[in-house]
N, C-alpha and C positions, 0 to 999 in steps of 0.2 A: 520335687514332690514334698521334700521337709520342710522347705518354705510354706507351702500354701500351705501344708496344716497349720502351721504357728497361725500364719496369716488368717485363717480361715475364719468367716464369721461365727459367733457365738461363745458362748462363755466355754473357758476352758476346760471347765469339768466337764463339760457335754464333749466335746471334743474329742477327749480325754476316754472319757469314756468308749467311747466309739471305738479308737484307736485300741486299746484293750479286748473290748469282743473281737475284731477282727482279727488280733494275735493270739486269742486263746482258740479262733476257729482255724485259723493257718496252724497250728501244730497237730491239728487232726489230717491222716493219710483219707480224709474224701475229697477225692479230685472233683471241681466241679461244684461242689456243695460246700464249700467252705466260704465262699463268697456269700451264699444265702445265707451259711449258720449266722455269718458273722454279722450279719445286717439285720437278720428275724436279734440276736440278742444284742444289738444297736439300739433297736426298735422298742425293747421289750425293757431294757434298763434307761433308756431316754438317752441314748448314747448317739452320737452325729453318725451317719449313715457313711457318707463321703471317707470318714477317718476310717470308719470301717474295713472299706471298700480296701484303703490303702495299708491295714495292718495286717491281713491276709496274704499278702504279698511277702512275710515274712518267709512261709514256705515260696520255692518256685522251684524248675528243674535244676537248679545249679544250690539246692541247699539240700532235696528232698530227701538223700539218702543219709548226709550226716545227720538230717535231723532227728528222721524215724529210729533211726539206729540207738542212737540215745535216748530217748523214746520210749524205746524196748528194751535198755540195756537200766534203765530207771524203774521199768516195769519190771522187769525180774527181780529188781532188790527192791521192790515194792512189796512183791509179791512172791519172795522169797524160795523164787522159782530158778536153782541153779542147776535144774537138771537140764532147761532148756539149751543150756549156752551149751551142752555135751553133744546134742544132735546133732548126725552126719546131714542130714536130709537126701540118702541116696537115691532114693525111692520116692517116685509121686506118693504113694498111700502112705506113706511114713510123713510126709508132710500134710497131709489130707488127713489123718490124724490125731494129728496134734495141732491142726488149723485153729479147730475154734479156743484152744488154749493162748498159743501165737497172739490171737487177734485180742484176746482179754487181759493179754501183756502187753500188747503194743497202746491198747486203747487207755489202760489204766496210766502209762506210761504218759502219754501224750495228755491225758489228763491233768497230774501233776505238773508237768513241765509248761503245759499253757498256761495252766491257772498261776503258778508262780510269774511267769512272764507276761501275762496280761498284768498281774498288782503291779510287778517293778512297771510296764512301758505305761501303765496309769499314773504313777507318785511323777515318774522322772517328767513325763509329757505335760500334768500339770504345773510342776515348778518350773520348766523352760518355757511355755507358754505366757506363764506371769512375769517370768522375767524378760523376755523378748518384748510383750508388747507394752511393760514400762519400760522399759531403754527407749521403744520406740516411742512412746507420749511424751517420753524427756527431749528427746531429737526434737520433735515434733514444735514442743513447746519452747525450747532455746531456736529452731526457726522463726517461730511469731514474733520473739520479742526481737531479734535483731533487727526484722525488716520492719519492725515498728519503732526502735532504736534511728535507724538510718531516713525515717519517713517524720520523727521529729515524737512519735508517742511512745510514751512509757511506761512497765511494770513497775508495780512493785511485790516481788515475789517472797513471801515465808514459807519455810516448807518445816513441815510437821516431824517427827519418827516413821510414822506412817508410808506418807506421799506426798506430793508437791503439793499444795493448795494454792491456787491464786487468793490474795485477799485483798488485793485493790487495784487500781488502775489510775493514770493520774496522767493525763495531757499534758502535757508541756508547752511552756507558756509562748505564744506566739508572741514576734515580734516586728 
C-alpha cells in the first residue's frame, strides 16, 4: 500500500495532503465515520481521496486502545484534568457522570495528537514522494540513454543544482 501512494498519480502535495486528513480523521474514536471525515476534508482542502482512504487506517483494532489512551491521557494535560486519572469507575452512574467530561478529554485529546500527526505524515509524505519519484526519472533516464548507447544514439546530458536537464541530443555518425 506505501508503494502505490508514492506511485500514485498527481502532484505530491495533493497526495500528501490527502494522506494527512485521513490521519487527522483516524485518531478520532468514530468508528465508521472516519473514513467519511477523512475524504469530506480530502475533498474540501484539495487533498487526493484514495490517500485519504489509506491514512485512516492509522487507527484499526490492533492500535485502537493504545491510541485513544494517549489521546486521553494528552487530554487531561491539556485540559488540566488530574482528577480524572483518580476514578475508580465502579459504578455505571459514576461513569454516566462524568461521560460527557471523558468524551471532551478524549476528543480534545485526539484533536491535538492528529493535528500534530497529520503536519508531520504531510512534511515527511511530501519529501519522500519528491524523492522517490526523482530516484525514479533518474533510473528512468539512465535506462533511455543506455539502450540508445547500445542502438548507436547518443546524449548529451548537463545537469543543473536543481535537476537533470537534457540539453541536446546528438546521433552518432553512421558508418
Amino acid at each position: 500500500m506505501y508503494w502505490r501512494l508514492v506511485r500514485m498519480q498527481g502532484k505530491p502535495e495533493a497526495i500528501a495532503r490527502g494522506l494527512a486528513c485521513g490521519v487527522f480523521a483516524g485518531f478520532f474514536p468514530l468508528f465508521g465515520l472516519q473514513l467519511i471525515i477523512g475524504i469530506l476534508l480530502a475533498v474540501l482542502l484539495r487533498g487526493n481521496k484514495i490517500a485519504a482512504t489509506a491514512g485512516t487506517w492509522i487507527s484499526n483494532p490492533l492500535t485502537y486502545v493504545p491510541i485513544f489512551a494517549f489521546n486521553f491521557h494528552v487530554g487531561e494535560w491539556l485540559l488540566n484534568q488530574d482528577e480524572l486519572a483518580n476514578v475508580s469507575f465502579q459504578s455505571w452512574q459514576e461513569f454516566t457522570e462524568l461521560g460527557s467530561e471523558i468524551i471532551l478529554t478524549l476528543f480534545v485529546g485526539c484533536f491535538a495528537v492528529g493535528l500534530v500527526c497529520a503536519v508531520v505524515s504531510y512534511w515527511l509524505s511530501v519529501q519522500l514522494i519528491h524523492r522517490l519519484r526523482t530516484n525514479r526519472s533518474l533510473q528512468h533516464q539512465k535506462k533511455r540513454c543506455s539502450r540508445r548507447a547500445s542502438t548507436g544514439t547518443h546524449r548529451i546530458e548537463h545537469y543543473s543544482s536543481e535537476s537533470s536537464v537534457l540539453s541536446a541530443e546528438s546521433e552518432s555518425a553512421k558508418s
